[in-house]
C-alpha positions as CSV (number, residue, x, y, z in Angstrom):
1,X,37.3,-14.8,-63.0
2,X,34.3,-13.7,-61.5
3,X,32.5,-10.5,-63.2
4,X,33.0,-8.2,-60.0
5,X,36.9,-8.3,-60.3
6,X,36.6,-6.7,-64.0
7,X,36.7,-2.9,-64.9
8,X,33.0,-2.4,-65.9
9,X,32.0,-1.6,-69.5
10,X,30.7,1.5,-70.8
11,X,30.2,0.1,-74.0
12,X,30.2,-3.6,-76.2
13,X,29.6,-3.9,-79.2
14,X,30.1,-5.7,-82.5
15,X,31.5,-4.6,-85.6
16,X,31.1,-6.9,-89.0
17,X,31.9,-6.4,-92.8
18,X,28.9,-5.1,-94.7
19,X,29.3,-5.9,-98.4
20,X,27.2,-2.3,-99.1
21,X,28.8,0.0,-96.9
22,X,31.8,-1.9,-95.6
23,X,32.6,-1.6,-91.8
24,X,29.5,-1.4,-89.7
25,X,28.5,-1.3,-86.2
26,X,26.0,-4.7,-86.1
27,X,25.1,-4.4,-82.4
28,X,25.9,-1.8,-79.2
29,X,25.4,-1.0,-75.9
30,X,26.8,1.8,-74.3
31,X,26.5,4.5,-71.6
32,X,25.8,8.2,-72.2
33,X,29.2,9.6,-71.7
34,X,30.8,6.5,-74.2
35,X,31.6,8.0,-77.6
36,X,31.3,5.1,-79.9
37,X,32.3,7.3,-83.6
38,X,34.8,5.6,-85.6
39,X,35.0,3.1,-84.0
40,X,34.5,0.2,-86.4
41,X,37.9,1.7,-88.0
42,X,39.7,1.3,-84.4
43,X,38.4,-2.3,-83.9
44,X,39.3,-3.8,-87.2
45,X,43.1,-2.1,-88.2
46,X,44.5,-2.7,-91.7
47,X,45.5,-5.9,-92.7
48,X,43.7,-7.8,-90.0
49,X,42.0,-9.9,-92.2
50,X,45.5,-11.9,-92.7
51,X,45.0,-13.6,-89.2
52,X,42.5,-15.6,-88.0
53,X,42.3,-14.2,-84.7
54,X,44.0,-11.0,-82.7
55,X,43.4,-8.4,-80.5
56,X,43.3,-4.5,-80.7
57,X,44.0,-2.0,-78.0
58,X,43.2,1.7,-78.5
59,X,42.4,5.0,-77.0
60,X,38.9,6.7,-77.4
61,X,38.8,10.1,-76.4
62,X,40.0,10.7,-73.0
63,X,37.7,9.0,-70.8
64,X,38.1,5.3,-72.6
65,X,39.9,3.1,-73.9
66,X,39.2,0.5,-75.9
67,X,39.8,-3.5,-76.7
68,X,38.9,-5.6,-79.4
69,X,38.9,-9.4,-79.8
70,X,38.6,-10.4,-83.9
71,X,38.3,-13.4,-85.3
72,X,37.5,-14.9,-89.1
73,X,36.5,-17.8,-91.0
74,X,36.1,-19.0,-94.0
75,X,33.1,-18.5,-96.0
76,X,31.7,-18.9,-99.9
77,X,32.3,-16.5,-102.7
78,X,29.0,-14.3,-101.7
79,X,31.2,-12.7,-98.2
80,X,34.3,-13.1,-100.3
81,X,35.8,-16.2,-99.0
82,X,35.9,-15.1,-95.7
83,X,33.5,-14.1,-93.2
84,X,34.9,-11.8,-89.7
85,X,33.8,-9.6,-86.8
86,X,35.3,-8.3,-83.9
87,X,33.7,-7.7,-80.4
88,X,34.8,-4.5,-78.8
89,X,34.6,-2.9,-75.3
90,X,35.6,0.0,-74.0
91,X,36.0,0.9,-69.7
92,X,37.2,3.8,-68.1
93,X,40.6,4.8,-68.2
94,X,40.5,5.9,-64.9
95,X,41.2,1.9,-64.0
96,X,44.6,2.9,-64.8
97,X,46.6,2.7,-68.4
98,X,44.9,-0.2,-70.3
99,X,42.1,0.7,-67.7
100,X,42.2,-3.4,-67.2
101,X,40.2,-3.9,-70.0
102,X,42.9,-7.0,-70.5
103,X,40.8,-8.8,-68.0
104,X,37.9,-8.5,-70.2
105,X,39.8,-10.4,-73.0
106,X,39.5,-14.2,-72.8
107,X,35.5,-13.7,-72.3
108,X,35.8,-11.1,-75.5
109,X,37.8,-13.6,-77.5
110,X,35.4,-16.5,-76.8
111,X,32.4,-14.1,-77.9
112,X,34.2,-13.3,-81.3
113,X,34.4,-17.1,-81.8
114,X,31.3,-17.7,-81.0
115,X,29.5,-15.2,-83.1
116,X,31.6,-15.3,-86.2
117,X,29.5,-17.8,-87.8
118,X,25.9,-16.4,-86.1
119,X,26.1,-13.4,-86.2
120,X,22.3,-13.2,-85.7
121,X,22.5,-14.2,-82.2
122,X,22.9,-11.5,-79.6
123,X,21.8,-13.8,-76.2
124,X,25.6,-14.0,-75.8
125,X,26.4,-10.3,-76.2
126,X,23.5,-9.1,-74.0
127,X,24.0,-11.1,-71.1
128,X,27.5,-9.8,-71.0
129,X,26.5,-6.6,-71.4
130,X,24.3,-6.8,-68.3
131,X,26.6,-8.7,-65.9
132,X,29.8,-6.4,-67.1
133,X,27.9,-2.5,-67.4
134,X,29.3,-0.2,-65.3
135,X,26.6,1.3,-63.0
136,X,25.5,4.9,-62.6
137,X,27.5,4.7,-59.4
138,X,31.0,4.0,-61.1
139,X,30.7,6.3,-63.5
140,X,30.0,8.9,-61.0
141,X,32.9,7.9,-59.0
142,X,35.4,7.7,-62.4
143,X,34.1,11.2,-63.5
144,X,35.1,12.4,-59.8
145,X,38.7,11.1,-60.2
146,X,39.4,11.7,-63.9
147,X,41.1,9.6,-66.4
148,X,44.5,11.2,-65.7
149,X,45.1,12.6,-62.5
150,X,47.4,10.4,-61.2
151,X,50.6,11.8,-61.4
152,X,54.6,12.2,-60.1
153,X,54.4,10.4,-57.0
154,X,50.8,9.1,-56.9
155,X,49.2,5.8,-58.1
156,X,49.9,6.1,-60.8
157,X,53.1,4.5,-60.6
158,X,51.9,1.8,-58.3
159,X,51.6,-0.7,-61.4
160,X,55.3,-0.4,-62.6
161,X,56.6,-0.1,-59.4
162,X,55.3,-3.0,-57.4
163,X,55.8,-6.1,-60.0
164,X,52.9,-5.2,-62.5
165,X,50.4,-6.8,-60.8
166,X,51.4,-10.4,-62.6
167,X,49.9,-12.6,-59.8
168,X,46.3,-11.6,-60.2
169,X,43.7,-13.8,-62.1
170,X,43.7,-13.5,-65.8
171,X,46.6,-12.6,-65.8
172,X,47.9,-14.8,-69.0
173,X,46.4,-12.0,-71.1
174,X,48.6,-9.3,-69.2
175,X,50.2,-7.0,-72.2
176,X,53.8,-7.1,-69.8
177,X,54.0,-10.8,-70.5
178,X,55.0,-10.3,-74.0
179,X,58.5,-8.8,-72.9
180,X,60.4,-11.7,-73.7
181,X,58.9,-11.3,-77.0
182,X,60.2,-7.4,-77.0
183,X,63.4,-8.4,-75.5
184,X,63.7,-10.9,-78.5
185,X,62.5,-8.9,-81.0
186,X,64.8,-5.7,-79.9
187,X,67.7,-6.8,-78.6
188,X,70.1,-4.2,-77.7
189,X,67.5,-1.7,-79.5
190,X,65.5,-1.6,-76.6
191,X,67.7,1.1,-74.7
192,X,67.6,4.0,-77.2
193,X,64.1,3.1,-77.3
194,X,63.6,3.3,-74.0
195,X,66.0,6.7,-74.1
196,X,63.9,7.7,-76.8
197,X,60.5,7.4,-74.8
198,X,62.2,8.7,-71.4
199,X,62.7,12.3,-73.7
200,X,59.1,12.3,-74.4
201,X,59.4,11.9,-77.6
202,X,56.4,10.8,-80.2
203,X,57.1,7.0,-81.3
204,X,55.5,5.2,-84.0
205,X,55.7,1.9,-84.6
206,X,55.3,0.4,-87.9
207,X,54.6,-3.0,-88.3
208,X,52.0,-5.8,-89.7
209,X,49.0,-7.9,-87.6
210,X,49.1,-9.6,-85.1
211,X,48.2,-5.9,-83.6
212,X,48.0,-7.5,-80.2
213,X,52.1,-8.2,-80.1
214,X,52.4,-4.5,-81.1
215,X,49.7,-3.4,-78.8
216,X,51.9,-4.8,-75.7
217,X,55.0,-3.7,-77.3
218,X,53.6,0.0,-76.8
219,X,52.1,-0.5,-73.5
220,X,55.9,-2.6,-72.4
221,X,57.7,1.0,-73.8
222,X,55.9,2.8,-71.8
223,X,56.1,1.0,-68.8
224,X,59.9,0.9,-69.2
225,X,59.9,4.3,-69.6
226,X,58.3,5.8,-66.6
227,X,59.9,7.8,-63.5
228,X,60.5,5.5,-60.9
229,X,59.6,6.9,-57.4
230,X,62.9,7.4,-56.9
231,X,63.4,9.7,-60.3
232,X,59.9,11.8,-59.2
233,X,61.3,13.0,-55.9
234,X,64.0,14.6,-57.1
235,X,62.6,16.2,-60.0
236,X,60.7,20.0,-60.2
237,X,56.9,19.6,-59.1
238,X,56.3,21.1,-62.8
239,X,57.6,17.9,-64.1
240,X,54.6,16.2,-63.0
241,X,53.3,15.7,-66.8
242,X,56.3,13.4,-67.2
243,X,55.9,10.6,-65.6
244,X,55.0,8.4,-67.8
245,X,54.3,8.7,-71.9
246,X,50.9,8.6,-73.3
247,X,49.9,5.1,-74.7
248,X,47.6,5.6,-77.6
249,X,47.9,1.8,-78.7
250,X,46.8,1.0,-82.2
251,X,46.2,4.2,-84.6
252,X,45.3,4.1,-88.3
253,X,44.3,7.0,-91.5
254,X,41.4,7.8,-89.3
255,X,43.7,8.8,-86.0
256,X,46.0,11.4,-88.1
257,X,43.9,14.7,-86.6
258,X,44.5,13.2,-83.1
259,X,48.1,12.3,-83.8
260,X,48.7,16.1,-85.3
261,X,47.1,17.6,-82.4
262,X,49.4,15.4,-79.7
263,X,51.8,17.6,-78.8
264,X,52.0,17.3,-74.9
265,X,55.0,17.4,-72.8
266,X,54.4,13.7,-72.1
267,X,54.7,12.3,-75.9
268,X,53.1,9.2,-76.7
269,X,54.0,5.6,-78.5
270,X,51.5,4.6,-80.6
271,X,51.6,1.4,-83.5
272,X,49.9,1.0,-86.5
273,X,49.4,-0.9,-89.4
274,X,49.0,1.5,-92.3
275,X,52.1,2.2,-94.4
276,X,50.8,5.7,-95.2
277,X,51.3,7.2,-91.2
278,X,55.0,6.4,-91.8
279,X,55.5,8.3,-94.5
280,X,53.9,11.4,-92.5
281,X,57.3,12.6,-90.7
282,X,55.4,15.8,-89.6
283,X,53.1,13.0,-87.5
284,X,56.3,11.3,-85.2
285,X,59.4,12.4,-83.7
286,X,61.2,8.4,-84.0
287,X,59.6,5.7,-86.3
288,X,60.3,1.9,-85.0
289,X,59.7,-0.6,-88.5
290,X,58.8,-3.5,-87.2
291,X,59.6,-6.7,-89.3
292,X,57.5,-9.6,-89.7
293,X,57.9,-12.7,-88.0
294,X,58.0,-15.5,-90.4
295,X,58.3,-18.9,-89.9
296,X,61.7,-20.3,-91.4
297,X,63.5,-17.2,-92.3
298,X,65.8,-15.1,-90.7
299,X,65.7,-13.0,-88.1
300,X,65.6,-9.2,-88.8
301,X,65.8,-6.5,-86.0
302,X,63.5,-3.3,-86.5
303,X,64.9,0.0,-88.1
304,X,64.9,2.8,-86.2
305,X,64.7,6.3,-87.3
306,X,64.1,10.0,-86.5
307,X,62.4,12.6,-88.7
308,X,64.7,14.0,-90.7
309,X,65.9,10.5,-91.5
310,X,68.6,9.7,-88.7
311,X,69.4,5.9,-89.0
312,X,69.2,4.9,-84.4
313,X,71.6,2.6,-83.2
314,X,72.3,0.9,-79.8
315,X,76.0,1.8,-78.4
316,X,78.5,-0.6,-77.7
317,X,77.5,-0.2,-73.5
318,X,73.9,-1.1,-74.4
319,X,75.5,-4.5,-76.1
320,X,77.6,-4.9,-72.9
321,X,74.1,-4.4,-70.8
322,X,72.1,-6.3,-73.2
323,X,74.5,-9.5,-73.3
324,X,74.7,-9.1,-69.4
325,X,70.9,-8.5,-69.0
326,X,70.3,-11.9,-70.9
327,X,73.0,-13.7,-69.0
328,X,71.4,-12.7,-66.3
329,X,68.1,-13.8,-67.2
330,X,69.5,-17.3,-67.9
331,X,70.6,-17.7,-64.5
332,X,67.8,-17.0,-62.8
333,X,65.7,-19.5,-64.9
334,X,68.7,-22.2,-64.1
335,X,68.1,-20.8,-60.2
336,X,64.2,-21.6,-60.2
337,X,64.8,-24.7,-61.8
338,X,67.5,-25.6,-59.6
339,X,65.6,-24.4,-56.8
340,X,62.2,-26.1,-57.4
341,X,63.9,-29.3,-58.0
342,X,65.7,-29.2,-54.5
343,X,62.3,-28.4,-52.6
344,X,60.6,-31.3,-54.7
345,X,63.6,-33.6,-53.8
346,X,63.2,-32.7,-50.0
347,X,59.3,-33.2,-50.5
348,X,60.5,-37.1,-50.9
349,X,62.7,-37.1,-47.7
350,X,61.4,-38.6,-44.4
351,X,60.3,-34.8,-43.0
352,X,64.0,-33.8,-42.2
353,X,63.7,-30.3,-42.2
354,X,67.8,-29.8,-42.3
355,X,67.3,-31.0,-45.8
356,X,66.0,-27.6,-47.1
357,X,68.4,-25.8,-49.3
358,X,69.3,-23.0,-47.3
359,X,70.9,-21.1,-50.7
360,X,68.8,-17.8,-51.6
361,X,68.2,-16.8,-55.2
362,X,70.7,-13.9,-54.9
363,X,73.6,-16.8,-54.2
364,X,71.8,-18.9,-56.7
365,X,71.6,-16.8,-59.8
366,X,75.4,-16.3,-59.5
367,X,76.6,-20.4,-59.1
368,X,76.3,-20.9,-62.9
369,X,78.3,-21.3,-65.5
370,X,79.9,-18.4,-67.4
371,X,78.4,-16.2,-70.5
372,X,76.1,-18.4,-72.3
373,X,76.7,-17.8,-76.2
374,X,75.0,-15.3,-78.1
375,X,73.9,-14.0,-81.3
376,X,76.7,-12.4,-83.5
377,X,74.3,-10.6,-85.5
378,X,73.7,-8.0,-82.4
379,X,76.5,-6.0,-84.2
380,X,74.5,-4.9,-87.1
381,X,72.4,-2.9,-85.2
382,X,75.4,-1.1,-82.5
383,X,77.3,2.0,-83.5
384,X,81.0,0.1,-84.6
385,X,83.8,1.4,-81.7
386,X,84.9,5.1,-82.6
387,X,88.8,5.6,-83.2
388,X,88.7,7.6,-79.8
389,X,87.8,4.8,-78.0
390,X,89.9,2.1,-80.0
391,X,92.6,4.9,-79.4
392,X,92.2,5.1,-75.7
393,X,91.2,1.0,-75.4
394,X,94.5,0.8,-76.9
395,X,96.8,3.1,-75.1
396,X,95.5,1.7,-71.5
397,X,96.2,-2.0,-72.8
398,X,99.9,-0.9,-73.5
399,X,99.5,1.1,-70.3
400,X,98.5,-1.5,-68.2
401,X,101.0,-3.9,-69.8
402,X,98.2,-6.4,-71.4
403,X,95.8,-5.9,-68.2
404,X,92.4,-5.4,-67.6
405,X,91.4,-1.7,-67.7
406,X,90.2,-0.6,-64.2
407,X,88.0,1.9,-65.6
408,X,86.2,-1.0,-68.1
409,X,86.4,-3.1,-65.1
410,X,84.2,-0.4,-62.5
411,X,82.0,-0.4,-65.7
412,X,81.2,-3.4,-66.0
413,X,80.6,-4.2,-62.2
414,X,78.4,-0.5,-62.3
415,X,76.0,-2.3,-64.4
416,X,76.1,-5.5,-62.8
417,X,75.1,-3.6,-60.0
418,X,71.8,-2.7,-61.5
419,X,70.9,-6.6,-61.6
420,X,71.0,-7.1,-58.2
421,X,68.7,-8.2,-55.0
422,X,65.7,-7.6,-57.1
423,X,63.3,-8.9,-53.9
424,X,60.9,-9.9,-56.5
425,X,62.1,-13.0,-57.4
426,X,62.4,-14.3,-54.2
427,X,58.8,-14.7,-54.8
428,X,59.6,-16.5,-58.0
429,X,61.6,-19.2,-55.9
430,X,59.3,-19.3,-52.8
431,X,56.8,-21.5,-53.3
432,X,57.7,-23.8,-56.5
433,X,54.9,-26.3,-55.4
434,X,52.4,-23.7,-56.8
435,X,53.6,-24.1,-60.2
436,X,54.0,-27.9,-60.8
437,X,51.8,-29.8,-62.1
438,X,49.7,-32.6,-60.6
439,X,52.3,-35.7,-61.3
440,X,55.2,-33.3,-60.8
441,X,55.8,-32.5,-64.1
442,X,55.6,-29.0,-65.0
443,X,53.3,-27.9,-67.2
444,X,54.7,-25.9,-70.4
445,X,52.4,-23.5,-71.0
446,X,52.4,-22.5,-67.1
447,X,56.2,-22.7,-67.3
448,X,56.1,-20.2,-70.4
449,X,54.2,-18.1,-68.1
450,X,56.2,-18.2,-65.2
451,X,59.3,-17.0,-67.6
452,X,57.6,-14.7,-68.7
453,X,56.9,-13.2,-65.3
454,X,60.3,-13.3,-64.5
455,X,61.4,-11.6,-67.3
456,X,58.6,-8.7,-66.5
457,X,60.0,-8.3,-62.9
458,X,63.9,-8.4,-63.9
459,X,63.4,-6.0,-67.2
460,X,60.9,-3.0,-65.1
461,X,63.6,-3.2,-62.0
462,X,66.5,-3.0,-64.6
463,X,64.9,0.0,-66.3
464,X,63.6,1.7,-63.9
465,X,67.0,1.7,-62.1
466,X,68.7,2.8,-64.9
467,X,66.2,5.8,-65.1
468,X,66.4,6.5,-61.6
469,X,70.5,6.8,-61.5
470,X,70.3,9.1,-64.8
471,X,67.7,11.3,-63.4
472,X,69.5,11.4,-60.2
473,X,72.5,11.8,-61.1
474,X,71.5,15.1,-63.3
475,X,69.8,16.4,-60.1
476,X,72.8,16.2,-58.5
477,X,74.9,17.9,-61.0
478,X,72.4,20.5,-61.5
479,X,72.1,21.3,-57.6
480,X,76.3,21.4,-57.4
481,X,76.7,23.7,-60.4
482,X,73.7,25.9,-59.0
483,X,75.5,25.6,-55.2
484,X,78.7,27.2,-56.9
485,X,77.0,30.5,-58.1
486,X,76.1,33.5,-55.9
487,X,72.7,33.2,-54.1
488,X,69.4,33.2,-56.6
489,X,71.9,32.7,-59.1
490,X,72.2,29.9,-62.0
491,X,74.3,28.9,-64.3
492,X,74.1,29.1,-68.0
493,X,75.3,26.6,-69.1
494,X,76.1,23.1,-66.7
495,X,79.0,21.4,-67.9
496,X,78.9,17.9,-67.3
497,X,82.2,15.4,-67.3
498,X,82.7,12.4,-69.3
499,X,82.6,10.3,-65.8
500,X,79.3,11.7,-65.2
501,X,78.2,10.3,-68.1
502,X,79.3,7.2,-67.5
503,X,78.2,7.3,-63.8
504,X,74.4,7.1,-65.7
505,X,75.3,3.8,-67.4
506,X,75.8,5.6,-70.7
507,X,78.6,5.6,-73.3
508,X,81.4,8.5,-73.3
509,X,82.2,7.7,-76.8
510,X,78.5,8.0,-78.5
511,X,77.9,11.1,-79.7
512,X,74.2,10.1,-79.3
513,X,74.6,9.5,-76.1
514,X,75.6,12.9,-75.2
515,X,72.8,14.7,-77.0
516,X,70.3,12.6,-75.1
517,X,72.1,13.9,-71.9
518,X,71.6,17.7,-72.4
519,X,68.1,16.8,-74.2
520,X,67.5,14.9,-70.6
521,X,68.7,18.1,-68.8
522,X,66.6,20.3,-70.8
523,X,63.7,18.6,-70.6
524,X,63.3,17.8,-66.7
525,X,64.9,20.6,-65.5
526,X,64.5,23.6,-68.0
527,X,68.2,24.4,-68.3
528,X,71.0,23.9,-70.9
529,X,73.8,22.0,-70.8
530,X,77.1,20.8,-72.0
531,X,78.8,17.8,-72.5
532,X,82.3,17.6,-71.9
533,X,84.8,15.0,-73.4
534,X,84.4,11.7,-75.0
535,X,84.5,12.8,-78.5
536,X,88.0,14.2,-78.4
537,X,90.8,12.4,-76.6
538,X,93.7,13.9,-75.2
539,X,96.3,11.6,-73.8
540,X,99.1,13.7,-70.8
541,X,97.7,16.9,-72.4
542,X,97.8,16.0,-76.2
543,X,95.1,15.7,-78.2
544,X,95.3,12.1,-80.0
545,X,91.9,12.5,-82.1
């Protein structure tokens, strides 16, 4: 990638192990404005040294942020067994969230390697420096705009709305390519984290190197959790603050002052690696554990807590949407498959252009076989069925004389609905002769990366559409109950129905679910609310339990 397409630096430098006074800034370069304190602490996390290689994202003040490419070797007893550095740069954050500095990675990851075992050399680092340094000029023009201004409506949202930007050069780096990873690693936990986030509240997660997964878990959150266009229009202008969590990637012990002083309306997901910040419940509002990944054993899914200790579980419609999320996911994998193998097959006929399939990927992704199997162990982490929901399951099964509720049935095709014409992967499909190889066979690392796009484009549409017909459905329930009092008038208190609930692709029966509702309500539209139903069932007027 050519130097001119990268955000420019305002600082590089390189941070080694000093056996007299430990972490140490060996080399820098940086521009007046760039605030390079503490941050040997940022570039080199705790526990880093059990990898030989990662990379580090973090905030630095409110003008940068920050990324850091480490790698180790091994050395004699004299730089106890080991020897390490990690080459750091930090751009301007008005390039947007990561400010891009992603692009900067591969060339910061190669440096690391290269200067691990000469650490004396600093050719490498300086003629970076000088074909990368952001110019007088940009700063200017960054200062001008601000790290932050883009808000409800604005830019800002360009990146989640329009595909991530997955297509560009360098893009194997991209953060939003680990989602299969998250979507592995979460399962059905990623909606009430994703519910979590969307209330603004702080997140922390807690887990072990390599920071670079956790890293693009945080910046995946966030992205999940931002206000659609859709959401922003129909939301107060004073809600502008909202639209999207703060990021503050990888904290540590040196971060807690920052991290007690964070209390925007926005929130903010940050990971770490120090055991101590989870212990700080004053610090976070929800704490993610994240378990290792070990080769060999078995899986474990991350804990999820609040505060004062609340154990955070996925409800049995999240298990419905996740299972039907990852079906879906399946098919559209079979599709391009399918697809591309059809074009290459035509690619062999005599030039008879009736010989192109004429099948679209919205007719494709639905000619497959039925619910692929999946992993039993999804139920540890779902809040078991409530006795008003086994009553009522129960009593429309003898109703119905043994057939398929209606009301399960407009459920489950409500959240099929949210899978649907996603125009981004028609471009997916388009053109398979850009992703095969040179004897036709496809390559497996660009294959992993093509699935991995995929899964970026279906998961942000899926999300975002879920945010968009909670936040507009509210809207509308807010204007009606408002429309029903005298002029200038509004209600106390908006009741809101068990069917609206589900309308927003939540579950009646989970009590959590209904907090996050008038937490929702509270939030983006400054007024209370009540939750009718759900949790009591009454059956021709009797209350059954």
């Amino acid at each position: 990638m050519a130097h001119g397409d990268m955000p420019p630096l305002a600082a590089l430098f390189q941070v080694v192990f000093d056996q007299k006074v430990g972490y140490t800034i060996a080399w820098k370069r940086s521009l007046p404005d760039a605030d390079l304190g503490g941050i040997e602490y940022k570039c080199l996390p705790s526990g880093l040294h059990s990898v030989e290689s990662d990379l580090v994202y973090f905030t630095q003040g409110q003008l940068h942020v920050g990324i850091s490419a480490f790698a180790q070797e091994e050395a004699d007893s004299e730089h106890r067994n080991a020897r390490f550095c990690a080459i750091g740069a930090l751009v301007s954050s008005a390039h947007g969230q990561l400010g891009r500095c992603w692009l900067h990675a591969a060339a910061l990851k190669k440096l690391a390697r290269q200067l691990v075992g000469n650490s004396d050399d600093k050719t490498a680092l300086d003629s970076y420096w000088k074909a990368c340094q952001q110019t007088n000029e940009q700063g200017a023009k960054n200062g001008r705009h601000g790290p932050r201004v883009d808000g409800i409506g604005s830019t800002r949202l360009g990146e989640s709305q329009h595909g991530l930007k997955l297509d560009a050069e360098g893009v194997a780096d991209h953060p939003a390519l680990y989602m299969p990873a998250l979507l592995d690693c979460f399962g059905p936990l990623i909606f009430p984290l994703c519910r979590a986030s969307l209330l603004r509240k702080r997140v922390l997660m807690l887990g072990s190197p390599p920071v670079q997964r956790n890293c693009s878990m945080v910046y995946i959150a966030s992205i999940l959790s931002s206000l659609p266009r859709t959401a922003c229009e129909v939301l107060p202008a004073d809600t502008e603050p909202l639209a999207r969590t703060d990021s503050l990637f990888s904290v540590g012990i040196s971060d807690i002052p920052l991290l007690s002083e964070a209390r925007s309306r926005a929130g903010w997901i940050a990971t770490t690696t120090d055991d101590i910040l989870g212990e700080k419940q004053q610090l976070w509002d929800i704490l993610v554990e994240l378990t290792p990944k070990e080769r060999g054993s078995a899986k474990r899914w991350p804990r999820l807590r609040t505060s004062d200790g609340q154990a955070i579980q996925a409800t049995q419609r999240d298990l419905r949407k996740h299972r039907l999320l990852r079906g879906e996911l399946k098919r559209t994998r079979h599709a391009r498959t399918r697809y591309r193998d059809s074009v290459e097959l035509d690619g062999q006929q005599a030039g008879d252009d009736d010989q192109t399939p004429l099948m679209r990927s919205a007719t494709l992704l639905h000619d497959s076989e039925g619910h692929q199997t999946l992993r039993g162990d999804e139920d540890e982490v779902v809040e078991p069925v409530s006795w008003p929901a086994l009553a009522y399951n129960g009593f429309m099964w003898w109703a119905s004389a043994g057939e398929e509720d209606a009301s399960a049935m407009e459920e489950s095709e409500a959240d099929r609905e949210l899978l649907s014409d996603l125009p981004d992967l028609q471009s997916v499909m388009e053109d398979p002769s850009s992703h095969t190889a040179p004897h036709g066979e496809q390559d497996e690392a660009e294959e992993e990366l093509i699935d991995s796009k995929e899964v970026a484009t279906v998961l942000t549409a899926f999300f975002h559409r879920i945010t968009g017909l909670i936040v507009g459905t509210l809207a509308d329930i807010v204007a009606e109950a408002d429309d029903e009092t005298e002029v200038g008038i509004k209600e106390d208190v908006i009741d809101i129905s068990a069917e609206d609930v589900k309308k927003m692709g939540l579950d009646i029966w989970s009590e959590r679910d209904r907090e996050f509702v008038e937490e929702a309500v509270r939030l983006y539209f400054g007024r209370e609310a009540k939750v009718q139903g759900g949790e009591r069932l009454r059956i021709c007027g009797v209350k059954v339990c």
